[in-house]
Z-matrix of the N, CA and C atoms (Angstrom, degrees):
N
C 1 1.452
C 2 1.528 1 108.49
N 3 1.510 2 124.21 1 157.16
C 4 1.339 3 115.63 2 -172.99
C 5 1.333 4 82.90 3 -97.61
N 6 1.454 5 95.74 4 161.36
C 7 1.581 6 123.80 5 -178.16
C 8 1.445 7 104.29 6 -43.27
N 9 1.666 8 103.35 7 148.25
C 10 1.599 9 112.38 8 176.82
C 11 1.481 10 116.94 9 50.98
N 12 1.409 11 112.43 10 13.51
C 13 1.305 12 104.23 11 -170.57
C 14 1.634 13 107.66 12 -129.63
N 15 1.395 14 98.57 13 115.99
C 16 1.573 15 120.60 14 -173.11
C 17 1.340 16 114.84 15 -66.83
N 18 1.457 17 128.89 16 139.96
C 19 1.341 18 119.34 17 159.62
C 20 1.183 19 120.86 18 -53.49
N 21 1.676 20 125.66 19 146.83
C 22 1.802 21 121.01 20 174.14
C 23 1.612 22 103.80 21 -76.17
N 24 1.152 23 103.71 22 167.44
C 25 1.436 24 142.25 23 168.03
C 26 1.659 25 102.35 24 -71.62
N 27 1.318 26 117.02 25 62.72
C 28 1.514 27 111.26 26 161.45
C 29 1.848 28 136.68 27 -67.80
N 30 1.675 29 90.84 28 148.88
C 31 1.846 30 68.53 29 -167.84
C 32 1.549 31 109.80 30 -86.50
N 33 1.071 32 119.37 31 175.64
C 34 1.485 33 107.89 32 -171.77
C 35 1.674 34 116.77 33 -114.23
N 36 1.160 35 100.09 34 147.98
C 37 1.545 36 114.59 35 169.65
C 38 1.361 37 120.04 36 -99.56
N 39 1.345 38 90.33 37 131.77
C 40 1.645 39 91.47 38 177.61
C 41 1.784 40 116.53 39 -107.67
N 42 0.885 41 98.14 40 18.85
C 43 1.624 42 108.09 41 -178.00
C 44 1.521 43 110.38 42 84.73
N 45 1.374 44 112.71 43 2.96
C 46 1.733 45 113.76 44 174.21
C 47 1.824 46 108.75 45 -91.90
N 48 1.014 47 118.09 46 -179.39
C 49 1.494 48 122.07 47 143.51
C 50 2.252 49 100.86 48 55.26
N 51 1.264 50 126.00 49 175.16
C 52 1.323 51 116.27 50 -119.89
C 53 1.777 52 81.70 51 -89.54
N 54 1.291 53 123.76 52 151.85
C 55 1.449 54 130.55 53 -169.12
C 56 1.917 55 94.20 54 -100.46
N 57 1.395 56 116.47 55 -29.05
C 58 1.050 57 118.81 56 -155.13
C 59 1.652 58 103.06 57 -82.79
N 60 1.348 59 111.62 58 -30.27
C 61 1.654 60 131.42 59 174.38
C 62 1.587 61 94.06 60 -57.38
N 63 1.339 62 107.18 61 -80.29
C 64 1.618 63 123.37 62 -174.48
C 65 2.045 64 109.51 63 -25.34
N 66 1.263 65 81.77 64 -52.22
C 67 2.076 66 86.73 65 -177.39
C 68 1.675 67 99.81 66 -47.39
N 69 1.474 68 92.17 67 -71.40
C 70 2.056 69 103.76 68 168.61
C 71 0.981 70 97.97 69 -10.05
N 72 1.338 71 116.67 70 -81.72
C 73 1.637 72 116.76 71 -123.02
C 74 1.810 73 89.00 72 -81.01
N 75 1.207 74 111.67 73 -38.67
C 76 1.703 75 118.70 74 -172.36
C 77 1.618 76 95.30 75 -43.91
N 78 1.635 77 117.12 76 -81.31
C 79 0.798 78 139.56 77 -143.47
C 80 2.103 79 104.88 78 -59.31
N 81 1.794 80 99.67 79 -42.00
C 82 1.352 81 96.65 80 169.10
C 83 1.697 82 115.88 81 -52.07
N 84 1.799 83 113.32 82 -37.88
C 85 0.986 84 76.49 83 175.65
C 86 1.867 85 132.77 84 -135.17
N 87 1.611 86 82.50 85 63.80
C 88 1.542 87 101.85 86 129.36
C 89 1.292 88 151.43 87 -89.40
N 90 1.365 89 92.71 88 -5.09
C 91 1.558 90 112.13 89 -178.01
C 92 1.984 91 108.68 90 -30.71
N 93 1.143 92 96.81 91 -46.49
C 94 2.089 93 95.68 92 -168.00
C 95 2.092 94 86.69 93 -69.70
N 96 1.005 95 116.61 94 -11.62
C 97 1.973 96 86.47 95 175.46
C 98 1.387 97 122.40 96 -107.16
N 99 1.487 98 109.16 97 12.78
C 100 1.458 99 105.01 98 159.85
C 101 1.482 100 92.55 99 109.37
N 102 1.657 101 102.77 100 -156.94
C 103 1.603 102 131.01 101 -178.51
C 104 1.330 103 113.32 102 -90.59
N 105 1.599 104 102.07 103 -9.21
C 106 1.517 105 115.86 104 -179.46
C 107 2.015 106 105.38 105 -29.96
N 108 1.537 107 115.53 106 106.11
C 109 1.796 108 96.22 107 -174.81
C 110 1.544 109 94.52 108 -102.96
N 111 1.228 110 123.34 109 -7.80
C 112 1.833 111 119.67 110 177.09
C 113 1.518 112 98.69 111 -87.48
N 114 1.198 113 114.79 112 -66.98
C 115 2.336 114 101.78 113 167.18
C 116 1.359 115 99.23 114 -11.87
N 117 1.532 116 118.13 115 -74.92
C 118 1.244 117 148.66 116 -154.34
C 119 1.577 118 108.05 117 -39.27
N 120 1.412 119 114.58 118 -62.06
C 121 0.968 120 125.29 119 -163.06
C 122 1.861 121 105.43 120 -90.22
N 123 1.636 122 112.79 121 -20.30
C 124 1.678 123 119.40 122 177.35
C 125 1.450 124 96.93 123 -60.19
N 126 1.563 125 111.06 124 -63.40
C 127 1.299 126 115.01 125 -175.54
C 128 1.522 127 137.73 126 -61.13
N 129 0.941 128 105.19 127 -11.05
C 130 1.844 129 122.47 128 165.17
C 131 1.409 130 104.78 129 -35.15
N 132 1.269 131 123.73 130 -67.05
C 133 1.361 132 139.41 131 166.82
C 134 1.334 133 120.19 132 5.92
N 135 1.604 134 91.90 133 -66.68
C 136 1.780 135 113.89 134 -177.77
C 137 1.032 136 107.28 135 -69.43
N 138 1.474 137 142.92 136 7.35
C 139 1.333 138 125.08 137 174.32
C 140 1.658 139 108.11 138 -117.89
N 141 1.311 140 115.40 139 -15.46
C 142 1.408 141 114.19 140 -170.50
C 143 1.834 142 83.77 141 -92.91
N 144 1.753 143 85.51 142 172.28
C 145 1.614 144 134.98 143 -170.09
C 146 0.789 145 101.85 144 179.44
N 147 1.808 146 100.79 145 169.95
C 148 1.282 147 123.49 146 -171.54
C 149 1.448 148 120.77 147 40.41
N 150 1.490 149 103.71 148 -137.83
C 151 1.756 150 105.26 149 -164.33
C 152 1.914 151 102.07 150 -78.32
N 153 1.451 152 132.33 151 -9.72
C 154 1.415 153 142.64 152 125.87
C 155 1.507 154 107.64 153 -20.77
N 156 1.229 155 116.71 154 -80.30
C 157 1.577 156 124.75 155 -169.04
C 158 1.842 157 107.62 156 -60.78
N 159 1.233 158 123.32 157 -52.37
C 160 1.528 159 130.36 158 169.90
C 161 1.348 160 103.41 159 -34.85
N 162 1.790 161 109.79 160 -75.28
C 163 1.480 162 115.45 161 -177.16
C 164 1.424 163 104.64 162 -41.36
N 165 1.536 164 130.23 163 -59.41
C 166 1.596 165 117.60 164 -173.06
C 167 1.334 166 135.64 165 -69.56
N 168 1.378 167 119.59 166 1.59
C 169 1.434 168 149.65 167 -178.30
C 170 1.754 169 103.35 168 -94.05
N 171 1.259 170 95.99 169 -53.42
C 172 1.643 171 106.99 170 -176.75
C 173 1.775 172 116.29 171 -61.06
N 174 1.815 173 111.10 172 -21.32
C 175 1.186 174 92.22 173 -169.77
C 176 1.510 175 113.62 174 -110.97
N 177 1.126 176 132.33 175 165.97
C 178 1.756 177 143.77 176 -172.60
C 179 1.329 178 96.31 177 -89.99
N 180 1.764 179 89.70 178 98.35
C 181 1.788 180 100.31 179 -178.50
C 182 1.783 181 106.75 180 -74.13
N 183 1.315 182 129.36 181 18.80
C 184 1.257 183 150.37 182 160.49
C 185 1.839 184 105.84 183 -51.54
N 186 1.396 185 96.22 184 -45.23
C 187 1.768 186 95.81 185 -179.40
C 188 1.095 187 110.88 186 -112.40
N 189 1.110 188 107.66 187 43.41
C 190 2.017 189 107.30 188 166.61
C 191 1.799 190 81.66 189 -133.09
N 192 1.575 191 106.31 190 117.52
C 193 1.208 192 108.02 191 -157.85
C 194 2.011 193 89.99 192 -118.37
N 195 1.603 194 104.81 193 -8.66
C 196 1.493 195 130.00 194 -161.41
C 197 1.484 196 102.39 195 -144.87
N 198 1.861 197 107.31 196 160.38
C 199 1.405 198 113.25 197 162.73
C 200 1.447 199 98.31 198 -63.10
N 201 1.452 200 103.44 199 -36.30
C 202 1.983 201 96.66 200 -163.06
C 203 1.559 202 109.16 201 -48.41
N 204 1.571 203 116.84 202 -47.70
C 205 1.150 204 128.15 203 -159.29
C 206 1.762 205 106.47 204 -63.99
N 207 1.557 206 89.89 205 -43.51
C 208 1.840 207 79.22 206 -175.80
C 209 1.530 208 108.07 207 -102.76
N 210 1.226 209 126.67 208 45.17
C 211 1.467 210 149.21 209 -169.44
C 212 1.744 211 98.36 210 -134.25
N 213 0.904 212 121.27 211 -13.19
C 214 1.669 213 128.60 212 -161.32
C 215 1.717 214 87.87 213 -120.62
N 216 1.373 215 111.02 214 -81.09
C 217 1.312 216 111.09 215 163.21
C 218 1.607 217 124.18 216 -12.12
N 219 1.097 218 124.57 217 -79.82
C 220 1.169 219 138.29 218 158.35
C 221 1.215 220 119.05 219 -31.04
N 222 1.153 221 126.62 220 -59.35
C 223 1.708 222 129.83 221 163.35
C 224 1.163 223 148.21 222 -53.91
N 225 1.810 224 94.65 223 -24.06
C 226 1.289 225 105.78 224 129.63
C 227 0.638 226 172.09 225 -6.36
N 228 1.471 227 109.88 226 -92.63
C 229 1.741 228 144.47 227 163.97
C 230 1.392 229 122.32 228 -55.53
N 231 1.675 230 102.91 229 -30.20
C 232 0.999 231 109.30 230 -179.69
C 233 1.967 232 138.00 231 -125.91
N 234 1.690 233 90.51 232 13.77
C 235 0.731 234 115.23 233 -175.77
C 236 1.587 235 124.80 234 -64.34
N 237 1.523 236 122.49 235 -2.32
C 238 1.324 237 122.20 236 -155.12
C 239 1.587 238 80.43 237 -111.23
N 240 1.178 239 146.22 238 6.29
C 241 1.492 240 152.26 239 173.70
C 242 1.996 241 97.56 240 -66.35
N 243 1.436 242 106.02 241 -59.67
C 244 1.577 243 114.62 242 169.75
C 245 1.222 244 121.76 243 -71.66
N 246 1.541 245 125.72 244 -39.07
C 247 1.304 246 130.58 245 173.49
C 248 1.888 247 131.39 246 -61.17
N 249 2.141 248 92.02 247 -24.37
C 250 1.408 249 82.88 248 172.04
C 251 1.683 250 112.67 249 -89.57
N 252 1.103 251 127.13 250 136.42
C 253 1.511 252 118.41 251 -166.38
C 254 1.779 253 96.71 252 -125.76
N 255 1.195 254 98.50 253 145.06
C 256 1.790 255 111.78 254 172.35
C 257 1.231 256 125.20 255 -71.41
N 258 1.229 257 109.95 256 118.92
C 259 1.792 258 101.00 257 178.76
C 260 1.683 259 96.07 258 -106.75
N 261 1.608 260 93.54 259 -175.56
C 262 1.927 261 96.02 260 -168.97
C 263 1.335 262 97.51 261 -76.43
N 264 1.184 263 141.45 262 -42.08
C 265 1.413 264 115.75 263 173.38
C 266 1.473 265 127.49 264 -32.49
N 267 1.086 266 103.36 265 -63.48
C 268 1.822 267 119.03 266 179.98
C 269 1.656 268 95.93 267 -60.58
N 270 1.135 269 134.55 268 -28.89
C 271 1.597 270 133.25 269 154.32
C 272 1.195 271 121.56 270 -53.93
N 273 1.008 272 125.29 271 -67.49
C 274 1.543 273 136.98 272 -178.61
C 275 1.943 274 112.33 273 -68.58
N 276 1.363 275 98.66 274 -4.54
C 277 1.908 276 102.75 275 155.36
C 278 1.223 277 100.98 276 -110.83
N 279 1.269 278 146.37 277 18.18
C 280 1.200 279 127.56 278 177.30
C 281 1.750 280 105.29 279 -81.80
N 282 1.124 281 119.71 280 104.86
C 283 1.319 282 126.20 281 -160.33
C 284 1.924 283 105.13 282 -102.07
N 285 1.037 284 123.02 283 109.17
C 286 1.850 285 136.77 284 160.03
C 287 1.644 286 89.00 285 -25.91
N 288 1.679 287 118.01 286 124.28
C 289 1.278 288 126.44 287 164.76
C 290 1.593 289 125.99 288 -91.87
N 291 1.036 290 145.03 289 126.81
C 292 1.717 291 159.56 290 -150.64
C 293 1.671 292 99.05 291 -25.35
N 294 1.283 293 104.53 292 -48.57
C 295 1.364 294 114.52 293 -145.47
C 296 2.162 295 105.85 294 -110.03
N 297 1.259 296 98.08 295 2.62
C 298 1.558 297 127.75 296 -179.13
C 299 1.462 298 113.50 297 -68.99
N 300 0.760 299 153.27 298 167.48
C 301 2.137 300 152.05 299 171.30
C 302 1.057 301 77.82 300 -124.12
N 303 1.885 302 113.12 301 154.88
C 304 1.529 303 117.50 302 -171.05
C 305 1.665 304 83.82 303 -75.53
N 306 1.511 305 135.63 304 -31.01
C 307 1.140 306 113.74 305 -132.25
C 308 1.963 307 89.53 306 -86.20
N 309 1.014 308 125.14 307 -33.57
C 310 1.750 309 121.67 308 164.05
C 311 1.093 310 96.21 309 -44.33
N 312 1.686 311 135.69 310 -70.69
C 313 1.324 312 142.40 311 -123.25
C 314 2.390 313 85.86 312 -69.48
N 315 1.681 314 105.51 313 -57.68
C 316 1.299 315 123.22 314 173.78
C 317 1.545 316 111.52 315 -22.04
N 318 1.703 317 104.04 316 -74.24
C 319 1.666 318 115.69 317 170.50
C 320 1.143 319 111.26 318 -52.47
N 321 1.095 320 157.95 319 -64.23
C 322 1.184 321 152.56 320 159.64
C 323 1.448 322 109.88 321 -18.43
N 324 0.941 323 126.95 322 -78.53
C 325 1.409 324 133.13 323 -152.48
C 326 1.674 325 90.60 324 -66.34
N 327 1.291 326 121.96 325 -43.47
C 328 1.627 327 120.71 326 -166.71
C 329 1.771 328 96.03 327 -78.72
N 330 1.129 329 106.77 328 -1.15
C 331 1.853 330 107.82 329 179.31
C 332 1.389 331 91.12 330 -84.92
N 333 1.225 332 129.84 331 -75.08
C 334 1.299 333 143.00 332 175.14
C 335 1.530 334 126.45 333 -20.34
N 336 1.722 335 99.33 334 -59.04
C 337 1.336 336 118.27 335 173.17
C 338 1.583 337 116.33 336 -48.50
N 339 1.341 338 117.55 337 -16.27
C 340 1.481 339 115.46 338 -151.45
C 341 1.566 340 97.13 339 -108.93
N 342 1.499 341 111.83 340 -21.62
C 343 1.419 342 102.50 341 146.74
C 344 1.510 343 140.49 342 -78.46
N 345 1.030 344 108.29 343 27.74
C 346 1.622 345 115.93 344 -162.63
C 347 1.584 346 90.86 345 -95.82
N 348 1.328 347 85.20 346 155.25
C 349 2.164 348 106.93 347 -171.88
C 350 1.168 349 95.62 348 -142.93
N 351 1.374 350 111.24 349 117.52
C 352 1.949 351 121.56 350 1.50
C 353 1.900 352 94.55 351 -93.59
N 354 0.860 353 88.81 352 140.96
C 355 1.805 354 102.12 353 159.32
C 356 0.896 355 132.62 354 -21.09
N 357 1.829 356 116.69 355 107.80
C 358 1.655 357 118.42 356 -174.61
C 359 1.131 358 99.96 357 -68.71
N 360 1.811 359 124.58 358 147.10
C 361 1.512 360 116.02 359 151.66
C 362 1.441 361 103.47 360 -90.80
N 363 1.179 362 118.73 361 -166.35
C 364 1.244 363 131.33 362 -153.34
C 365 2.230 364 108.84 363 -71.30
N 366 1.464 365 104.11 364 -46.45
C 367 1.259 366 93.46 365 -172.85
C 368 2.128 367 95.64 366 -71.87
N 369 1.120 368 115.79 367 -6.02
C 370 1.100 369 81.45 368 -170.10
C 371 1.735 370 113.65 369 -94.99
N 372 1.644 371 90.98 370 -15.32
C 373 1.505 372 111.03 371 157.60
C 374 1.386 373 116.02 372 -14.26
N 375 1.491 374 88.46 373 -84.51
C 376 1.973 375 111.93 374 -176.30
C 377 1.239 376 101.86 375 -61.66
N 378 1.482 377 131.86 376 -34.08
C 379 1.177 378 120.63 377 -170.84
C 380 1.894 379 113.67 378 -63.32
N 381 1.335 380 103.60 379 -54.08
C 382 1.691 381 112.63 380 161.20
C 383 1.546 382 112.75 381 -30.58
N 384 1.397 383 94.79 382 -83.15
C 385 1.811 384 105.67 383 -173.91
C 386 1.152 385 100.96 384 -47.41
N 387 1.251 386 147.62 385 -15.33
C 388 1.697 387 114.36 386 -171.33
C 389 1.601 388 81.87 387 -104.41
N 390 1.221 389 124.53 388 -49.67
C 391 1.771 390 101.47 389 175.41
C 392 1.803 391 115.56 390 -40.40
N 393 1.020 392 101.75 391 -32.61
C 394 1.781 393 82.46 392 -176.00
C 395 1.339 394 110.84 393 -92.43
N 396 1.423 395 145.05 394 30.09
C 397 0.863 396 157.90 395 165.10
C 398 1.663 397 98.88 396 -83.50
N 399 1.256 398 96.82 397 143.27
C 400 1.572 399 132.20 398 177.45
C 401 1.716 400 117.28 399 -99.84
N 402 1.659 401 115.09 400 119.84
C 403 1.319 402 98.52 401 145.23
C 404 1.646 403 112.46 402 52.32
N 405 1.208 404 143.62 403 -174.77
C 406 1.502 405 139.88 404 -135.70
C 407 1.768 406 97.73 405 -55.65
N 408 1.101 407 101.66 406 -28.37
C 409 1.965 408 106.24 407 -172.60
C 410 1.577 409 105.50 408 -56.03
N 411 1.341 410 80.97 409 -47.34
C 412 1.544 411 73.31 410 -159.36
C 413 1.872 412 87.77 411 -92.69
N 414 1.322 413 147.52 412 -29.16
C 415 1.357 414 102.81 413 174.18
C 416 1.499 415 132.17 414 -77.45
N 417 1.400 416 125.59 415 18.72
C 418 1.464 417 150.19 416 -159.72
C 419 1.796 418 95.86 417 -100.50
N 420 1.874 419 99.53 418 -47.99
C 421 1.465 420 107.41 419 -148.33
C 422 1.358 421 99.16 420 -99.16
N 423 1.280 422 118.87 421 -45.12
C 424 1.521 423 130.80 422 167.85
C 425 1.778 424 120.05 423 -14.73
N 426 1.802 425 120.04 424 -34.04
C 427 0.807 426 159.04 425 160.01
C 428 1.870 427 115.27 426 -48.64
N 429 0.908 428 82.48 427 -38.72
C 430 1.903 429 95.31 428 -167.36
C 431 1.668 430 110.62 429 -109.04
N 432 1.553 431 125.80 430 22.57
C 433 1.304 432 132.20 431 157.85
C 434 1.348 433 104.01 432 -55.10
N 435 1.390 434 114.56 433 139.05
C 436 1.464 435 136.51 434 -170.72
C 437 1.222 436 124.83 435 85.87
N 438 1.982 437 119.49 436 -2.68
C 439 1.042 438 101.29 437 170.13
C 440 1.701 439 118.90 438 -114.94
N 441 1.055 440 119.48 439 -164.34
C 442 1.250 441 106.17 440 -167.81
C 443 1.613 442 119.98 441 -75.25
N 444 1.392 443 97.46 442 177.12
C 445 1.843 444 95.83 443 178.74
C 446 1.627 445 133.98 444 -46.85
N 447 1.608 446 83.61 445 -58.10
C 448 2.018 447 106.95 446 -179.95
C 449 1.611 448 109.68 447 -72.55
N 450 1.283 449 108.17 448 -16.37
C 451 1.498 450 108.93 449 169.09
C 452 1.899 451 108.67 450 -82.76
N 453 1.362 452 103.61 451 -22.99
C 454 1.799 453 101.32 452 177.69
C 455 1.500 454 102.15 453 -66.94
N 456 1.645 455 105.37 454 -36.17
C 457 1.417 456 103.87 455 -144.49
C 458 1.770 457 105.28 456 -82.88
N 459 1.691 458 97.59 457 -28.19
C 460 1.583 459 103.86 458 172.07
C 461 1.625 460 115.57 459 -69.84
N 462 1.080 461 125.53 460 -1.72
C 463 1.309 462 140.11 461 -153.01
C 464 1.669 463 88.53 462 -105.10
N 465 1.884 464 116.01 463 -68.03
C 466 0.894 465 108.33 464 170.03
C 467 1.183 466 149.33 465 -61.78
N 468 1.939 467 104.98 466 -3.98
C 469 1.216 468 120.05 467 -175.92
C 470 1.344 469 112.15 468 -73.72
N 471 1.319 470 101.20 469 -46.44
C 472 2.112 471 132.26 470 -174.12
C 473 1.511 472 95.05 471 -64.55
N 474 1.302 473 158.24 472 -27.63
C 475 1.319 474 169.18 473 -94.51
C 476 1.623 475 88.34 474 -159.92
N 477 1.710 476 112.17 475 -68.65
C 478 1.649 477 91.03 476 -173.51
C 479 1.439 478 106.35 477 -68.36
N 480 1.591 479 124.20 478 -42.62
C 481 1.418 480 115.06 479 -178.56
C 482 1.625 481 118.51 480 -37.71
N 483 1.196 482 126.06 481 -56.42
C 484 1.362 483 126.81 482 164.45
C 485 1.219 484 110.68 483 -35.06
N 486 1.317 485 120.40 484 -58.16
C 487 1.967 486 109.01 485 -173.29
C 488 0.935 487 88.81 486 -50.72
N 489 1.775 488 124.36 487 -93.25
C 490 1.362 489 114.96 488 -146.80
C 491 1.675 490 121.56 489 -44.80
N 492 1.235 491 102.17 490 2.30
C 493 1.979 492 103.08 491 -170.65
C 494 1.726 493 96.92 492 -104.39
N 495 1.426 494 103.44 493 -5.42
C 496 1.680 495 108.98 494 -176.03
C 497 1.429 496 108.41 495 67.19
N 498 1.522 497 122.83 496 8.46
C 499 1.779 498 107.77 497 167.04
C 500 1.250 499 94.17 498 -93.87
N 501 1.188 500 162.63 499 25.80
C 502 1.223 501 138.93 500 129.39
C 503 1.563 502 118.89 501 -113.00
N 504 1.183 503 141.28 502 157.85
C 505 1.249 504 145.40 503 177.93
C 506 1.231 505 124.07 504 -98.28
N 507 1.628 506 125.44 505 122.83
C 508 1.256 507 117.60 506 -155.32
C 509 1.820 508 102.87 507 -88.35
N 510 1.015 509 161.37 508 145.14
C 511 1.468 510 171.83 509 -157.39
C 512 2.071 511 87.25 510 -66.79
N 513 1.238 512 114.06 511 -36.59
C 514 1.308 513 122.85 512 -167.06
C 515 1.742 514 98.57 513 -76.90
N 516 1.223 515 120.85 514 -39.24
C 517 1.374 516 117.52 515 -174.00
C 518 1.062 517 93.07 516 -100.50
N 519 1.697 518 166.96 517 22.86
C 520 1.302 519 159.90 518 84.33
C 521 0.920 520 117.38 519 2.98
N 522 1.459 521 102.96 520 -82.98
C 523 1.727 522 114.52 521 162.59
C 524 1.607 523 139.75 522 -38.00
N 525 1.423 524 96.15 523 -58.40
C 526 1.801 525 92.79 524 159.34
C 527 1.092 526 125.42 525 -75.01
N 528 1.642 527 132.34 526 -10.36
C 529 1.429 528 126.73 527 156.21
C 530 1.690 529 114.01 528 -52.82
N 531 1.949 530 101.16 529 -47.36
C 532 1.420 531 89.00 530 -173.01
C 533 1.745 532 124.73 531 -95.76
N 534 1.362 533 114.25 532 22.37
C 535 1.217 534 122.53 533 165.53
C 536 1.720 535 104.02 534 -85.26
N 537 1.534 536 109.60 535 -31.94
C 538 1.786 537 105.47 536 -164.10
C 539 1.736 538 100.71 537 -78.46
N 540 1.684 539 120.93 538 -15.02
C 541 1.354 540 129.10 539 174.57
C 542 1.442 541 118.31 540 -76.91
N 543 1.858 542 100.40 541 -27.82
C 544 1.686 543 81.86 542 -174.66
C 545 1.480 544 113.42 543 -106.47
């Protein structure tokens, strides 16, 4: 490191999510130590974890002779993180979990959505999300095709508030009402 000069605060990779971002963001910020490519490549270290950190432990830094080499390497390994992409099927199972608030369960799914290939626009947006809706969600929301997203999601928000307030009935307490009748 040159004098007085601290390593940055890199963010870390865990071997999930895009490898090619991660180099970016590393490499911007090295920017204050120069062309230095052996710094470059010591300090990598500090940014991996997890199955990231395994992979960089596991390999014979003997053949990373360059940043290129262990920049390629790396891109590699981890390249099928960008390569697997969401289509609307794998959308339309994306199912709200027990213990989830619709309004996480919403972000989530619109996180997701934005990797999908090729690119929903907007009606087909809403069109997805109300298919993966479950039971009272989706026969409440089913209703509201054509309008926008944050209007589904406030819709679905007002929808769980009612369950838990018991003025609305969840499809789940339907059901165990009509098993205790027959």
């Amino acid at each position: 490191m040159p004098a007085r000069h601290k390593p940055p605060k890199f963010d870390i990779f865990y071997g999930r999510g895009d490898s090619y971002a991660h180099l970016r963001s590393y490499c911007d910020k090295l920017f204050g130590v120069g062309r230095n490519e052996k710094l470059r490549m010591k300090l990598l270290i500090r940014s991996l974890i997890g199955e990231a950190l395994t992979w960089y432990t596991r390999q014979d830094s003997r053949n990373w002779r360059t940043w290129q080499d262990i920049a390629e390497d790396f891109m590699n390994r981890f390249r099928f993180n960008t390569e697997i992409t969401l289509d609307r099927f794998v959308l339309v199972n994306l199912q709200k979990k027990p213990l989830e608030s619709f309004l996480e369960y919403a972000r989530q799914w619109r996180s997701k959505a934005t990797r999908a290939k090729p690119p929903l626009d907007d009606s087909e947006l809403t069109k997805y999300f109300i298919r993966a809706q479950e039971g009272i969600y989706f026969e409440k929301i089913m209703c509201m095709i054509g309008k926008k997203f944050p209007e589904l999601v406030k819709m679905g928000d007002f929808l769980e508030e009612g369950i838990k307030s018991s003025k609305v009935q969840s499809m789940a307490a339907l059901q165990e009402a009509s098993k205790v009748i027959q």
